[in-house]
N, C-alpha and C positions, 0 to 999 in steps of 0.2 A: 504493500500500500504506500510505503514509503515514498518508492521509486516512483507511481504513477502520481501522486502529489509532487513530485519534485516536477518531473513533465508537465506537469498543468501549468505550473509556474511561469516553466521556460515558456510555453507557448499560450499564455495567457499574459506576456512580460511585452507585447508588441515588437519583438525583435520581429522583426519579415524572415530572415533563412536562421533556420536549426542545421547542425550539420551533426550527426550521429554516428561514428565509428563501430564498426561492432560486424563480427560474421555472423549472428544470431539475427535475420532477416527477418525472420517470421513471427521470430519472438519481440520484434523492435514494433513492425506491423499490425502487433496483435494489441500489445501496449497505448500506440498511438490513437487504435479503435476506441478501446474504453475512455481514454481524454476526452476525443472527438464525440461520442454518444452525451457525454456530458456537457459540453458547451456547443449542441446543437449546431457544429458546425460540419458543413459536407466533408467529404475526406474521396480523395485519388489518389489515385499511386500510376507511375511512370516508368516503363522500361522499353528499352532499344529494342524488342521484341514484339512486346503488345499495344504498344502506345498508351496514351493516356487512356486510365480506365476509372469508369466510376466506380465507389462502393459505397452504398447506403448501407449506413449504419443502426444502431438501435434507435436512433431519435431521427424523429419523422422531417426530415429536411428535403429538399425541392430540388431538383436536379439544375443546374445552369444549363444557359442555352447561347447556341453559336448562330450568329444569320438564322435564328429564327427556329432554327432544330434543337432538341435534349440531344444530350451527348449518346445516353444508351439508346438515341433509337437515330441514329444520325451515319447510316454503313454509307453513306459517299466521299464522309468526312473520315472514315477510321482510321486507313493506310496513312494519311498523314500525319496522325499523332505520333508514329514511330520516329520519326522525323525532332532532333532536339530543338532545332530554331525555330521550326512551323510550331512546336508544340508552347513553345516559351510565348510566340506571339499571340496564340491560341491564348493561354493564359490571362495576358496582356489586356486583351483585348472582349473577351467576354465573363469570365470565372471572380465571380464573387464571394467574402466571406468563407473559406474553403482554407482545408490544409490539401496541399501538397504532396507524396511522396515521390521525389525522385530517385530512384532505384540504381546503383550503380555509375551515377553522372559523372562521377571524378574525371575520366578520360576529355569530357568536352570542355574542363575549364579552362584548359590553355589557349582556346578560342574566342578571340577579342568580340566576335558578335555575342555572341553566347554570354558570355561575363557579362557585355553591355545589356541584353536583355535582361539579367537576373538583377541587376544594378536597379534598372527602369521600375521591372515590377517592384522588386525593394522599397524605393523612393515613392512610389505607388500606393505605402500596405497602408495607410492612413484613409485614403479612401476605398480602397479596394478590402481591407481588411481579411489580406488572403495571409498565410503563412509557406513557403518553402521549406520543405525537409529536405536536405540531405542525407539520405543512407549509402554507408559503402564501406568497404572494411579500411580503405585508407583515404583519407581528401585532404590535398594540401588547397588551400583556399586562396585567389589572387588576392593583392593588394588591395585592390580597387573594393571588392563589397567584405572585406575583413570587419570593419567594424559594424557591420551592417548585419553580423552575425551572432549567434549563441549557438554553444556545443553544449552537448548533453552525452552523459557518458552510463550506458547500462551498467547495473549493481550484479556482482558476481553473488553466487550462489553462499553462505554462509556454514556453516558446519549442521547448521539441526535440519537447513537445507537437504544438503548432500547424504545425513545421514535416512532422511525420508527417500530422496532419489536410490540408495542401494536398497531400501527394504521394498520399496514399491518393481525395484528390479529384481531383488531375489523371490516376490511372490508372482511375479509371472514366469519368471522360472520354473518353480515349483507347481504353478495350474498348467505350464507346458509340459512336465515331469510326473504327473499321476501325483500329486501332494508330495513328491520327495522336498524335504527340506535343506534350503543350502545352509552351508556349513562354515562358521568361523568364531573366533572368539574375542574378547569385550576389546583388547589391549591390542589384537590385528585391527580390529573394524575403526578403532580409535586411529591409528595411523594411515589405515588406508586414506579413511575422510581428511584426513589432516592434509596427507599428499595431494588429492584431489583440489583444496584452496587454491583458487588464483584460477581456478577453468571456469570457462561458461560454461552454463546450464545444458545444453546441448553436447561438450566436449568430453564433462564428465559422465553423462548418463552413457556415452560411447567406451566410454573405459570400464564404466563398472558393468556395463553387460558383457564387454571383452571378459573379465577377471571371473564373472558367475558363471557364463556359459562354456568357458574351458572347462573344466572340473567342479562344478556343481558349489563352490564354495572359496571365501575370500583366505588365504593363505600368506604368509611370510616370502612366498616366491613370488606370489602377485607388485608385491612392493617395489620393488627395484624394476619394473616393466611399467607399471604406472610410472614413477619417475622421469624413464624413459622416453616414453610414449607423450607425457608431458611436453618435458624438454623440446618433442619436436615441433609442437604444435605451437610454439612461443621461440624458437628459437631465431637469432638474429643477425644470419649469413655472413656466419663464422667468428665476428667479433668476439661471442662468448660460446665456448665449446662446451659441452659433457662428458666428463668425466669417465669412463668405465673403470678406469683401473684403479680404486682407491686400495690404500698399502692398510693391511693388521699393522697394529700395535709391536704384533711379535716380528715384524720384517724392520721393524725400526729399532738399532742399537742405539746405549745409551737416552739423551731425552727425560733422565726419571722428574725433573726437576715442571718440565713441560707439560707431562703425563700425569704430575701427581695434577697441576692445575686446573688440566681438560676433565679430571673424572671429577674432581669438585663442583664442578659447573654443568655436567651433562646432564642431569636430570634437568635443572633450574631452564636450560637453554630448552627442551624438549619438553618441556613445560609439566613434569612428570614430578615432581617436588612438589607439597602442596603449601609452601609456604611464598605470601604474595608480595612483600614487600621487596622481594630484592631484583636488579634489575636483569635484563635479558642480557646474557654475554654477547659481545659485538664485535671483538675478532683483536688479533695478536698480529706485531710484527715481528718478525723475523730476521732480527739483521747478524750474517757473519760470513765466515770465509768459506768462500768458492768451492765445493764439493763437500759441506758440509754435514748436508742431508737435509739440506730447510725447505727441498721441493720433497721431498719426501716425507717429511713430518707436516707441509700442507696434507697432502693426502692423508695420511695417516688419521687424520683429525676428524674426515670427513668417515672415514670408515670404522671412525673410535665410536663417534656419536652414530652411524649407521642412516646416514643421511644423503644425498647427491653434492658430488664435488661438481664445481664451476671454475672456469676457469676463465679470467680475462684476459685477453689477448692483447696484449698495447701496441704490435706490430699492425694485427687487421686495425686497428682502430683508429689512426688518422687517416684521413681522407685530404686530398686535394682539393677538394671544392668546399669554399667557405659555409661553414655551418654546420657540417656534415659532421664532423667528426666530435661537436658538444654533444648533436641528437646520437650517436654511435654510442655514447657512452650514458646517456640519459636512457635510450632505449634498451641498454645490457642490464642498467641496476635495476630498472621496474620489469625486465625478465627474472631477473636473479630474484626480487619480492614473489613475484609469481611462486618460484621453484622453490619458496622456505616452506617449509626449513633446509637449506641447504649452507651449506661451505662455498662463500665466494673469493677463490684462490688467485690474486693479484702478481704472479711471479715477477721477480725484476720489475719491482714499482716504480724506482728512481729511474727506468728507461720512459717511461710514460707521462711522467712530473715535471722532467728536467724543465727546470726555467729557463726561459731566457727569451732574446731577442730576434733569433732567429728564424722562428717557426709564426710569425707576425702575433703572438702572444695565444695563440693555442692551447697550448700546455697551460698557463697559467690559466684560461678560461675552466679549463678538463680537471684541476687540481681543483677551482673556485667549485667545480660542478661536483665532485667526489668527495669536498668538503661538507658541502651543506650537506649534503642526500646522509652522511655519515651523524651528520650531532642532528637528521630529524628521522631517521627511519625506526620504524619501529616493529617491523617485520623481523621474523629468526631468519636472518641472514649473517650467520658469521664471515667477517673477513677476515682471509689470514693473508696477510702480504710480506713478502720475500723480499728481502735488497740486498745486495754485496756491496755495495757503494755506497757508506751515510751519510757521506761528505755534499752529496748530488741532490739529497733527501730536503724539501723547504723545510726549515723550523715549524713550522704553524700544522704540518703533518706531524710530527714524531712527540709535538708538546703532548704533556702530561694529561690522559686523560681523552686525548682523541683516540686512540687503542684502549682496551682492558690492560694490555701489558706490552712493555717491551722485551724482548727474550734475544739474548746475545747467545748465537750458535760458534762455539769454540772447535779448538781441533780438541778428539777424545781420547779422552785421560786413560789410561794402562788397563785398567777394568774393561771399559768403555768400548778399545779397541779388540780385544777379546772378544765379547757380544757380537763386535760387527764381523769378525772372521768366524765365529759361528754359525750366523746367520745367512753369508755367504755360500759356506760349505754346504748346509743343509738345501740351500737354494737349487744348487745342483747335484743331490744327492749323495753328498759325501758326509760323513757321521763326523764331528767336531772332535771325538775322542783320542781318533786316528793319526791329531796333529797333535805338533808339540806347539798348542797354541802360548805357553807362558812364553816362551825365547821368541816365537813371532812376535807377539802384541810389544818387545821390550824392545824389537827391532824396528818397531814399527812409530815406533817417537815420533812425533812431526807430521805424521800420516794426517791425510781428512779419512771420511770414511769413502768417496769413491777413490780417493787412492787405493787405500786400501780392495780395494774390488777388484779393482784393475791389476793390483800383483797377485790376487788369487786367477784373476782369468788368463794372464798370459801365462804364468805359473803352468796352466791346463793346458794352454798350448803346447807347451815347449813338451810336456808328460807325454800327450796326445804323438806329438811327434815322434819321439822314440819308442810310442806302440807299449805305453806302460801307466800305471796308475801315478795318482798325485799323492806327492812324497814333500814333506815338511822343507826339505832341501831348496826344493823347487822356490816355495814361496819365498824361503828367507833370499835364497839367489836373487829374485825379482825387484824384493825389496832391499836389496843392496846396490842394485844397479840403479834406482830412481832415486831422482831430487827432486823433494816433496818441496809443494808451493810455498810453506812455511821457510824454504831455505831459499826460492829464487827469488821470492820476494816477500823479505822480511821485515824491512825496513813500512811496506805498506801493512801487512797482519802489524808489526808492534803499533802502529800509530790506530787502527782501528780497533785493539787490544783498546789502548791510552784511552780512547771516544768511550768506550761502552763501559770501563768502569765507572763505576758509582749512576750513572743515566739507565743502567740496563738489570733484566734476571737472568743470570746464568742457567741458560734452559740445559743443560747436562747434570 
């Protein structure tokens, strides 16, 4: 009821064109009806196919008439309505008191007649008192009738919504199935609905009869396909990808420091805590040295809490063409609202911020735009953002308080390294026990953790080659022969050391 009061408003506000975004046509159409029956006034609707058509609504209103004929009984006039300038004139010229719907017009607004006719009737609606809708799933609007406009934006479906949309889908299931009952339980049905947030009404009812009519019943396998299947129907070519491969907890050495913070938090964030004052966690940065494992402890996080990783792209994300690249990233975070509860994964943030002069202030518009959306959003969208570079990073990012936490990723400690050559081994099915991982991990000084990786992999090769298993020898060989980053360049790790103490938490 809310939604069709708010519409009454818009088009009882004497704005002349509404313009309405949305792929739910029918459900825009149906909405518009019950307005129109209410204030008595006629309603048509417009498409390049069928031309201008009447519909008499529930209240008893009077057909308009062109040269003397009603439109519903007027078949010499019809083929012309298809027609968008004949039909705009048509308008123009006889149609009183009336809403509008134009169906898909967006394609004609780049034409200067076209514009100028909608302009005319616009300037018109004082006497004419007609209204123009536009419906379309995208309308960028000219210059010329901008302010001559209101938008109006349909309410998504709410949770007692969607949770009535699966039941009413599991009982036609069930009258298609001889009374068999579908099958699931309170803490599935609670996440599923949760995942389902941010779809039109029409998008989710597509998904939950996908999830019931596989296997009679909503299941823990259903989750991660909705997500999915989500994801595509919002996604925003390729600026912001999805994720598949989020990392366990156990593929990630060391971190305990990280780990202890995220399990603190993951109920409160999944909102499974029942305590209400405390606030939603809103995402961590990540700043340290280059093979650290800080894109993998993004992941990690996303698969801690069992949620969809996101990831933003700052390479796809600027654009050439002025403007493009604010909407490119305005367009990613209210994807990434849609997809919460989700992990939105910002790797290499100081590529995407860098200020300056050169890029005719871009960057600083996209930091202005990443700023605000960050201290007003209030969707479960954690950020985890990555940087190797803190020096590149603005102040007015990394101050106190725009993160939950800052977490400085070190090279790992003698224990630490251990973890990560076990973890390795196990990766490619070699049993950790088999090494003399203490003499490794003590060779291993200096290491990051994909260094480390990288002397267990060529280590395989070089075994590989002589047609023989992987021998302890091999690896310390490997790692005798490399000079780890911390020694080529040292002089950058100490001074990034220097930055993070006392500003940062030692996520190890």
């Amino acid at each position: 009821m809310r939604e069709q009061h708010d519409l009454e408003l818009i088009l009882g506000s004497h704005f002349p064109i509404v313009t309405i975004e949305s792929h739910e046509e029918q459900r825009t159409i149906d909405l518009i009806k019950k307005v129109v029956a209410n204030n008595g006034k006629s309603l048509h609707t417009w498409t390049t196919t069928e031309g201008l058509q009447y519909k008499r609504g529930a209240g008893q209103v009077s057909p308009f008439y062109v040269d003397g004929l009603s439109l519903q009984d007027r078949s010499a006039h019809e083929n012309s309505t298809t027609d968008p300038v004949e039909m705009l004139r048509m308008i123009k010229k006889g149609i009183r008191d009336a809403v509008l719907i134009l169906l898909d017009f967006h394609p004609y607004l780049d034409d200067p007649v076209i514009v100028r006719l909608l302009k005319e009737i616009a300037l018109d609606q004082y006497v004419s008192e007609n209204t123009i809708v536009l419906l379309s799933h995208r309308i960028e609007i000219p210059n010329e009738i901008k302010k001559l406009c209101a938008s109006f934006e349909l309410s998504l479906p709410d949770s007692n919504k969607l949770k009535q949309l699966v039941i009413d889908e599991a009982k036609l299931w069930s009258t298609k199935n001889k009374g068999l009952k579908a099958k699931t339980d309170r803490k599935t049905m609670d996440r599923f609905v949760q995942n389902l947030m941010g779809l039109t009404e029409s998008d989710a009812r597509r998904l939950i009869r996908n999830a019931i009519y596989d296997d009679g019943a909503i299941t823990e396998c259903d989750l991660p396909e909705v997500m999915a299947a989500k994801y595509e129907l919002i996604s925003q070519d390729g600026v912001l990808t999805f994720e598949y491969d989020t990392a366990a907890l156990s593929d990630v050495g060391g971190f305990q420091s990280l780990k202890d913070w995220l399990n603190i938090r993951k109920a409160h964030f999944l909102k499974h805590a029942t305590t209400v004052n405390l606030d939603v966690p809103k995402g961590i940065l990540l700043v340290g040295i280059q093979g650290s494992g800080k894109s993998l402890a993004a992941k990690a996080v996303a698969g801690m809490w069992g949620v969809p990783l996101l990831r933003l792209d700052f390479g796809r994300l600027y654009n050439k063409y002025f403007g493009e690249t604010e909407k490119n990233i305005r367009d990613s975070l209210k994807a990434a609202e849609v997809m919460a509860p989700c992990v939105l994964w910002m790797d290499e943030i100081e590529k995407g911020i860098a200020t300056g002069d050169y890029d005719s202030g871009t960057s600083r518009r996209v930091l202005g735009t990443l700023l605000t959306w960050m201290a007003e959003n209030k969707s479960s969208v954690f950020v985890v953002a990555t940087a190797n570079d803190i020096q590149s990073l603005p102040p007015e990012l990394v101050r106190k308080g725009r993160f939950d936490e800052l977490f400085f990723v070190d090279l790992p400690t003698y224990e630490t390294r251990q973890e990560i050559l076990s973890v390795h081994l196990r990766k490619r099915d070699l049993a950790p026990s088999s090494y003399d991982l203490v003499t490794i991990a003590q060779q291993c000084d200096g290491f990051s953790g994909a260094e480390i990786e990288q002397a267990v992999v060529a280590a395989l090769y070089s075994a590989h080659a002589e047609k023989r298993t992987l021998e302890s020898k091999d690896i310390l060989e490997e790692v005798t022969n490399t000079k780890p980053l911390s020694v080529v360049m040292e002089e950058n790790i100490s001074g990034l050391r220097r930055w993070a103490s006392g500003r940062t938490v030692a996520a190890n």
